[in-house]
C-alpha positions as CSV (number, residue, x, y, z in Angstrom):
1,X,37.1,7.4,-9.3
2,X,37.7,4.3,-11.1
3,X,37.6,4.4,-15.1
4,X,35.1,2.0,-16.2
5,X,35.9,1.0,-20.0
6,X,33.9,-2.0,-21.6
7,X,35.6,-4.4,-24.0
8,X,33.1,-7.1,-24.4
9,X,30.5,-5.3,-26.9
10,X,30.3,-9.1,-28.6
11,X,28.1,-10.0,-25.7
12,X,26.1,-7.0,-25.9
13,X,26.4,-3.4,-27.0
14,X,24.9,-0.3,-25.7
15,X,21.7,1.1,-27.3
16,X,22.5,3.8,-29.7
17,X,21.1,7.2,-28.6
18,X,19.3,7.4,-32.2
19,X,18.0,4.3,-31.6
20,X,16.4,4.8,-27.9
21,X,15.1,7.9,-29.4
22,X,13.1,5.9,-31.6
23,X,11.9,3.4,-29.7
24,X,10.4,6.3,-27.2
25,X,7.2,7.2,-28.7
26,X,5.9,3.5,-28.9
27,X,6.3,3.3,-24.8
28,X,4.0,6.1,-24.3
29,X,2.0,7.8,-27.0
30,X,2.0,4.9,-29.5
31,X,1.7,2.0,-27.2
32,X,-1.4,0.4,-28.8
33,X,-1.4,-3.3,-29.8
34,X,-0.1,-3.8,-33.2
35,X,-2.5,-6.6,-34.5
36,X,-5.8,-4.2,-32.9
37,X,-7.9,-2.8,-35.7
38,X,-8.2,1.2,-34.3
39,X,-5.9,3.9,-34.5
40,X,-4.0,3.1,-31.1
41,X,-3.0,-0.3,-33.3
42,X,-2.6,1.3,-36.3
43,X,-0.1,3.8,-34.8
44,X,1.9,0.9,-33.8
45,X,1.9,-1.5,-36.9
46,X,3.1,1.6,-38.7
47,X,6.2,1.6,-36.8
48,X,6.9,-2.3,-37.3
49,X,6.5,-1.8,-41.3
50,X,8.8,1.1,-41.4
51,X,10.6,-1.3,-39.6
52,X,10.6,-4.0,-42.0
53,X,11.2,-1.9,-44.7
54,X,14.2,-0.4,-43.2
55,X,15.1,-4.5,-42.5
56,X,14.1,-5.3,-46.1
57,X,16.7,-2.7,-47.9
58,X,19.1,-3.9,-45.6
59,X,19.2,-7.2,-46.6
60,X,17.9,-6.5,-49.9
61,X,14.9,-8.7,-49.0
62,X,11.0,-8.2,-50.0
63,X,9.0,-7.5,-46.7
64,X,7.2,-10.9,-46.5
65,X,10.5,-12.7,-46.1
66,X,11.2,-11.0,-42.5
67,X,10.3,-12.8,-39.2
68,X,10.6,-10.8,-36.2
69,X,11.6,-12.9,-33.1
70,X,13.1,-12.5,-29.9
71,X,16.8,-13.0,-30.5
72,X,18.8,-14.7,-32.5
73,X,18.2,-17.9,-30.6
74,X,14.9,-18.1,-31.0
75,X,15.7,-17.1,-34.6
76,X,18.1,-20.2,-34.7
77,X,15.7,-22.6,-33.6
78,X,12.7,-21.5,-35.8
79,X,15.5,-22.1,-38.7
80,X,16.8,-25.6,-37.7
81,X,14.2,-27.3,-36.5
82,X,11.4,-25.5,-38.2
83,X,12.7,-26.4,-41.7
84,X,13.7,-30.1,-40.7
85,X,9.8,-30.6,-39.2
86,X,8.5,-29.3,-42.3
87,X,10.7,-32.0,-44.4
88,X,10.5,-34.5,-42.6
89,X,7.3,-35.9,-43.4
90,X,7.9,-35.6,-47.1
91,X,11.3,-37.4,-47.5
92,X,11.4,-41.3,-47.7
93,X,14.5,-40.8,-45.5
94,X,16.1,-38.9,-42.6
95,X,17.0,-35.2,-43.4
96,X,20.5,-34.5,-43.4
97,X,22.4,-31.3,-41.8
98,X,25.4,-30.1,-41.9
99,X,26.9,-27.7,-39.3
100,X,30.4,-26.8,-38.3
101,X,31.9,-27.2,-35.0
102,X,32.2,-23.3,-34.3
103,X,28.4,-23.1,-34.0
104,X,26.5,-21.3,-31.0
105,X,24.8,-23.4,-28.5
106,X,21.8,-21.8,-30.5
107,X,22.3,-24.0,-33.7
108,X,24.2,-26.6,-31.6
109,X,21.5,-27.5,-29.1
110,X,18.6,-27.5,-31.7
111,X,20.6,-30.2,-34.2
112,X,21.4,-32.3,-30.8
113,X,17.7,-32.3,-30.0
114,X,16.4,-33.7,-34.0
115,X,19.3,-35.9,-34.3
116,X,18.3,-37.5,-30.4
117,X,15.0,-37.6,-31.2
118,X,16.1,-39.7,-34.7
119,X,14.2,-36.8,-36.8
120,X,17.5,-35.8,-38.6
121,X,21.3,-37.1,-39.3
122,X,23.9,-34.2,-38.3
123,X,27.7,-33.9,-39.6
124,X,30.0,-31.6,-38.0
125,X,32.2,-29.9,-40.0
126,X,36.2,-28.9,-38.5
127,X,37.6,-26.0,-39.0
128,X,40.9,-24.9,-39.7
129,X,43.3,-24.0,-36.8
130,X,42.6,-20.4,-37.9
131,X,39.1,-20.8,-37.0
132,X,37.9,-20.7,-41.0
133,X,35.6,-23.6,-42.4
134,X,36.9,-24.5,-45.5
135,X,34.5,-24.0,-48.3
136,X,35.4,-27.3,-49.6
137,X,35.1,-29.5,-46.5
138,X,31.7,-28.1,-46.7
139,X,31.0,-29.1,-50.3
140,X,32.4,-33.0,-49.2
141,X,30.2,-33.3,-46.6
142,X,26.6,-33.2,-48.4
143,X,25.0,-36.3,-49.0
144,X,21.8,-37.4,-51.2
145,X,19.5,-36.5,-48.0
146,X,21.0,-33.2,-47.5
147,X,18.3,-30.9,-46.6
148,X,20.3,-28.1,-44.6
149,X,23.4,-26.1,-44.0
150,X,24.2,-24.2,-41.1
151,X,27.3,-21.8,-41.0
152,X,27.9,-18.7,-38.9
153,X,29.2,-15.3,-40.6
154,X,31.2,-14.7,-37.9
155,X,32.7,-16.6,-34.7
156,X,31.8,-15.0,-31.8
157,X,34.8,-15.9,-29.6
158,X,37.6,-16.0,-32.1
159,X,36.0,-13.3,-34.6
160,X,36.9,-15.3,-37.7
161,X,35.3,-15.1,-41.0
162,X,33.6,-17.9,-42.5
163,X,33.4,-17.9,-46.3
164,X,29.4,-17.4,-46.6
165,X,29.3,-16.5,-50.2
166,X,31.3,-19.1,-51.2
167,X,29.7,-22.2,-49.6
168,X,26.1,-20.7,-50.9
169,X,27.4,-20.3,-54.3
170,X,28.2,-24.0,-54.1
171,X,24.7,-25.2,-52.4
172,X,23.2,-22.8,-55.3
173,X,24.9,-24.8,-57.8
174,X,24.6,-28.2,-56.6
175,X,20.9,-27.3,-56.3
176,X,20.4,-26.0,-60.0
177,X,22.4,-29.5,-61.1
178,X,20.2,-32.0,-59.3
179,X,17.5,-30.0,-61.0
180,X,18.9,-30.3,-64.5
181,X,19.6,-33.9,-64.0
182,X,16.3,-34.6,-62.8
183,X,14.1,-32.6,-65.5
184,X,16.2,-34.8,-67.7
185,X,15.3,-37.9,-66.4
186,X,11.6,-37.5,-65.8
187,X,9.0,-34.7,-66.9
188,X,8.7,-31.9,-64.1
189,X,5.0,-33.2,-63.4
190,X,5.8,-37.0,-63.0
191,X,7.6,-38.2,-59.7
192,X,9.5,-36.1,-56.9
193,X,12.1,-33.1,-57.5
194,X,15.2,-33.8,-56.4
195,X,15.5,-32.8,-52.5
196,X,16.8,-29.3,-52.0
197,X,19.8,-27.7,-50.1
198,X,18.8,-24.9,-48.0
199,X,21.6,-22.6,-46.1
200,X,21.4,-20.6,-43.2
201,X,23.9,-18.3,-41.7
202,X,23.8,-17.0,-37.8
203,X,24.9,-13.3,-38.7
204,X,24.7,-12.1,-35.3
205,X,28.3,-11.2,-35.2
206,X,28.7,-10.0,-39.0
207,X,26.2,-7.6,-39.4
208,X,28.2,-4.4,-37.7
209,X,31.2,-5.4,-40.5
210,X,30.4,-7.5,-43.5
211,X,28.0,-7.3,-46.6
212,X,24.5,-8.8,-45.2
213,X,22.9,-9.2,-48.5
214,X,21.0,-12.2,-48.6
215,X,21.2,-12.5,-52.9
216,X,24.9,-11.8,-52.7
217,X,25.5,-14.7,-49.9
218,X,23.2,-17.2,-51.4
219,X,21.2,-18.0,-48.5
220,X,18.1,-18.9,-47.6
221,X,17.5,-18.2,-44.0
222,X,19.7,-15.6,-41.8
223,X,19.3,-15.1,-38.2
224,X,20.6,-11.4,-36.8
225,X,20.3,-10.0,-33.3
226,X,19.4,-6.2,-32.2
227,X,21.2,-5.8,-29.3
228,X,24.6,-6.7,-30.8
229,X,24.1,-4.0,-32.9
230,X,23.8,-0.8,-30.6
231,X,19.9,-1.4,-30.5
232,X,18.0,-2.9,-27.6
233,X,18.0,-6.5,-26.3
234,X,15.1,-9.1,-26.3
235,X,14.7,-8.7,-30.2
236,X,15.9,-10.4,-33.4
237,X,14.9,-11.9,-36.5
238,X,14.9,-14.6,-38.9
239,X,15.0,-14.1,-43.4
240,X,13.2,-16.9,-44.7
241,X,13.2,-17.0,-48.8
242,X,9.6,-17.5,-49.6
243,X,10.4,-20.9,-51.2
244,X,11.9,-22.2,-48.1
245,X,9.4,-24.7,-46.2
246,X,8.7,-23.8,-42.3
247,X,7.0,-24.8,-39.4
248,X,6.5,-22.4,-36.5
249,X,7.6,-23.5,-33.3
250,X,5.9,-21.0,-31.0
251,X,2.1,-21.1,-31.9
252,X,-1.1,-19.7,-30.5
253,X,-2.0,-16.8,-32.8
254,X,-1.5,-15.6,-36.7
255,X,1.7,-13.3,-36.0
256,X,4.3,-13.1,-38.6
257,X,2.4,-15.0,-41.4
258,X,1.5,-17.5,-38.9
259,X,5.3,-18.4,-38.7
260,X,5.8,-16.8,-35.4
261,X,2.9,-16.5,-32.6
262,X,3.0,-13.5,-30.2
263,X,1.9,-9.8,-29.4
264,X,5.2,-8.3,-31.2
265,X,7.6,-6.0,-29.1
266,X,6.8,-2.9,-31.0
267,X,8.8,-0.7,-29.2
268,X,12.3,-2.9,-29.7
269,X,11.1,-4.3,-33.3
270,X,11.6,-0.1,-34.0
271,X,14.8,0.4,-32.2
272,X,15.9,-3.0,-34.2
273,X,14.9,-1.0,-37.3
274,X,16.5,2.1,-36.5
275,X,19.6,0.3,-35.6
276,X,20.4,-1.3,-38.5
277,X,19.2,2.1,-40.7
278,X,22.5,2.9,-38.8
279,X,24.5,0.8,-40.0
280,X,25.2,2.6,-43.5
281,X,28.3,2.2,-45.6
282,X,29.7,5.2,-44.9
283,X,29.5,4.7,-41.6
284,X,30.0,0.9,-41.5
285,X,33.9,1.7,-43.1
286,X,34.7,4.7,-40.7
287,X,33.8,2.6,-37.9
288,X,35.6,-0.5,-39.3
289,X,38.6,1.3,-39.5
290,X,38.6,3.3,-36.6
291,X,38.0,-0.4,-34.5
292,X,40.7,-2.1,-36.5
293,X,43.3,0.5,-35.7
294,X,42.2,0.3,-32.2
295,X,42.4,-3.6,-32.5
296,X,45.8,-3.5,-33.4
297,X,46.8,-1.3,-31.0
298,X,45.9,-3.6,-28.3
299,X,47.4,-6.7,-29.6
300,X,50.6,-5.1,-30.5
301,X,50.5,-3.4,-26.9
302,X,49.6,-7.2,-25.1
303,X,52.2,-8.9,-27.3
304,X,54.7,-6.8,-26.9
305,X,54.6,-6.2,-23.0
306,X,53.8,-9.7,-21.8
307,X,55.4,-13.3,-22.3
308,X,54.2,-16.5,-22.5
309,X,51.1,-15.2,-24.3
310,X,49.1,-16.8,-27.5
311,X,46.9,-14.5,-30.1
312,X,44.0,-17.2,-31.3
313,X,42.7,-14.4,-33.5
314,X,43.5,-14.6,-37.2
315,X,43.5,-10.9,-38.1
316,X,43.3,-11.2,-41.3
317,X,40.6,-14.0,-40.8
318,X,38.2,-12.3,-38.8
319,X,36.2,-8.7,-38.0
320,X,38.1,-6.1,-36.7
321,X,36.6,-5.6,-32.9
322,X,37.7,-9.4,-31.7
323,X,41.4,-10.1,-30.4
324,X,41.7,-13.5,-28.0
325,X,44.5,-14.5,-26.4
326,X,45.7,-17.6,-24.0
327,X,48.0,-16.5,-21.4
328,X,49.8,-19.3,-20.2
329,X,50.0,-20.3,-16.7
330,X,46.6,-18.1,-15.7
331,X,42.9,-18.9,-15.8
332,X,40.7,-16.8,-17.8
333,X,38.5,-16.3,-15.4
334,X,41.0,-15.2,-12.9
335,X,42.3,-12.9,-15.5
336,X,38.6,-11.3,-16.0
337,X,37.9,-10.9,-12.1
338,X,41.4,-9.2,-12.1
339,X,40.7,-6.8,-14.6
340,X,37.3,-6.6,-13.2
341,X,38.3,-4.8,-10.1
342,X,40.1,-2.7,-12.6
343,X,37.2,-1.4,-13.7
344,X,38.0,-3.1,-17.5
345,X,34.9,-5.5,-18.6
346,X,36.0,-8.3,-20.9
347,X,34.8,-12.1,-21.9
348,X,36.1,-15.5,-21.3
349,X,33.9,-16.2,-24.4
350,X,30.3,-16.5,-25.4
351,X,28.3,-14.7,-22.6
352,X,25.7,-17.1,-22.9
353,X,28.0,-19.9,-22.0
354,X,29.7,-17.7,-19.2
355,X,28.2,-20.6,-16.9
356,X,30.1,-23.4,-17.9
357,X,33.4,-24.2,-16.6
358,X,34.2,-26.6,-19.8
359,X,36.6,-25.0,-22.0
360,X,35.5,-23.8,-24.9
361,X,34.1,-25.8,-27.3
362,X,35.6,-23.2,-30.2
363,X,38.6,-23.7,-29.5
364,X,39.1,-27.0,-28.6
365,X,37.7,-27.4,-32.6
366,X,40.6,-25.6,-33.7
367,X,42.9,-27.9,-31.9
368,X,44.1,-25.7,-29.2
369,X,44.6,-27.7,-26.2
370,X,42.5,-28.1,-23.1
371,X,44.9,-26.7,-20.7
372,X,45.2,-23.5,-22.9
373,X,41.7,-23.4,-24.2
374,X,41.1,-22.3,-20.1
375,X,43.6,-18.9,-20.3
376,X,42.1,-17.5,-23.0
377,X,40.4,-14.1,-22.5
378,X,37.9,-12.1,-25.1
379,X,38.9,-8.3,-26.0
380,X,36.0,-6.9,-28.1
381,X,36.1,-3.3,-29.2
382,X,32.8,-1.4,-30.8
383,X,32.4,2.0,-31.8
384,X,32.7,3.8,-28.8
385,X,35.7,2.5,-27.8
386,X,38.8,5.0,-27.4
387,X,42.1,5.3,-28.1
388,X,42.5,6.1,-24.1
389,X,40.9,3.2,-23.3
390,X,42.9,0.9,-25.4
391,X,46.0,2.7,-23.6
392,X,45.0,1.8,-19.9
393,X,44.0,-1.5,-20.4
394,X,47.7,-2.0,-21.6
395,X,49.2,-0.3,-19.0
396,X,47.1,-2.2,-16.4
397,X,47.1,-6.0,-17.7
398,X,50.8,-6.8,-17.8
399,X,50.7,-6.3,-13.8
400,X,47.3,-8.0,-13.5
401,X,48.9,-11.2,-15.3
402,X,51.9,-10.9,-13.6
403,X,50.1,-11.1,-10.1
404,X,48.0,-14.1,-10.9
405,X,50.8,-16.1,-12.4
406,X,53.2,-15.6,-8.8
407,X,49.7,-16.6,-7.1
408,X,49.6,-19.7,-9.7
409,X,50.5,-23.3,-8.2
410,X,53.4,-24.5,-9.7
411,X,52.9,-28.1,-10.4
């Protein structure tokens, strides 16, 4: 029987037992609408505030700051374009944002869409060849109409780290400057404050690894995902600091402080929570290392047993589960059929862009060239990976590669 082993828990993860055992209850005995007044409803709001509470510590949040969503995505658009709308009437000029290149489609798109429909100005920010944003390039980028920042934690394709803390330390004190210059020049109660920087991270990637608290990172809006971290799909959520202007973008009822309309999923809003109750320090560094070890095993193993290979993952740039190479001369997606029918599951980048035969738009932004940019495969490792598995896949894809590249027209 063929060994199945799954490398591509960046695209999804599998639902933690702990976390399916939660959800359970609210499919059958608690099932009741959460915004109805009787006990059915009441059984079920009481599982989306232990929820948020559970949220709340997390992120060292208060409870009124969490949206729940449906992903990230929607998350992503309620951040971009429901700040911008809410600004945009109350500036004499066009909202600035500042994103990087790295950016899912889910921040991507959204700034395309205000800055074509000439409700915002966007500038893109380069990132290093390692896949980093400098801080600073950040910093030179933010003009007097700067109204938003968005950077994600982590990359999903590459797995590099993008220095959060540091570029919301900056906004902070850019902020707290225009505001000391301008209570200088005028009283607070005669003309308009200075316009204010908000930041927003896309965390999806980061929350399994890094420090997620919102205080500490200096931001104002962060967008996280439940079934990247062993809890169930169709479920997410936005922090908005209560002194961060919004506009809801899905309306029709008084959900989520009126900031998000919809019957919530009650069942996956408490798997989301149980999920991240999982995530505890303890935990968070065993797995960490245990991935990281496994990590390295499998680069040093792909390195060392096949030529003409590239490793686009900074290691120590980036979260321990992601290792991306180029193998030159073969097709990514020829490689990922390959190992396929080996039973091994792996990524030629963001699943949600899995449609798209354009090279990735990641890498192209950290100069790597076209040609390249199409061999490059995705290795992601989670908790449940094993030793065993890290083993076969580096006993089975030097021959896989070998094959395709023979098969390979010389031109």
């Amino acid at each position: 029987m063929l060994q199945k082993i799954y490398l591509d828990h960046s695209a999804t993860t599998p639902v933690d037992e702990k976390v399916l055992e939660s959800m359970t209850p609210y499919f059958t005995e608690k099932f009741g609408n959460a915004s109805s007044m009787h006990g059915f409803g009441q059984d079920a709001i009481g599982g989306v505030d232990k929820a948020r509470e559970q949220v709340a510590k997390f992120l060292n949040c208060n409870l009124g700051e969490i949206i729940f969503t449906s992903g990230a995505t929607e998350a992503d658009n309620l951040a971009i374009k429901g700040v911008i709308r809410a600004v945009h009437k109350r500036l004499d000029v066009k909202p600035h944002i500042i994103i990087s290149l790295l950016e899912h489609e889910a921040i991507l798109q959204p700034c395309a869409e205000l800055e074509r429909d000439g409700v915002a100005e966007v500038t893109y920010v380069k990132p290093q060849a390692n896949g980093v944003i400098d801080a600073e390039d950040v910093k030179k980028a933010i003009r007097e109409n700067t109204v938003l920042v968005s950077i994600m934690y982590v990359n999903s394709e590459v797995g590099s780290i993008q220095p959060i803390g540091k570029i919301g330390k900056i906004i902070a004190e850019i902020n707290e400057q225009k505001l000391i210059e301008w209570k200088k020049e005028k009283k607070p109660n005669q003309g308009k404050p200075p316009i204010r920087i908000y930041f927003h991270t896309d965390a999806v990637q980061a929350v399994n690894f890094l420090t997620c608290n919102v205080k500490r990172l200096h931001v104002d809006l962060f967008s996280l995902s439940g079934h990247k971290i062993y809890g169930p799909k169709g479920v997410g959520l936005l922090y908005k600091n209560k002194e961060v202007p919004l506009i809801a973008q899905q309306v029709g009822g008084h959900h989520e402080n009126n900031f998000r309309s919809g019957t919530l999923n009650v069942p996956s809003i408490v798997g989301l929570g149980q999920a991240i109750e999982n995530l505890t320090e303890e935990t968070g560094v065993q797995n960490n290392e245990k991935i990281s070890k496994l990590r390295d095993l499998l680069v040093e193993g792909v390195m060392k047993n096949i030529k003409e290979v590239i490793l686009n993952t900074d290691r120590e740039n980036a979260v321990p589960s992601h290792a991306h190479f180029s193998f030159l001369g073969v097709e990514g997606e020829s490689i990922l059929i390959g190992l396929d029918l080996e039973g091994v599951a792996v990524s030629t980048g963001s699943a949600c862009a899995s449609g798209s035969l354009k090279p990735s738009h990641v890498l192209l932004a950290m100069g790597i060239k076209k040609e390249i940019a199409h061999n490059s495969i995705r290795f992601t490792l989670g908790k449940f990976t094993t030793r065993e598995e890290i083993l076969r896949v580096i006993e089975i894809l030097p021959p896989v590669i070998e094959r395709l590249r023979r098969m390979a027209p010389k031109l």
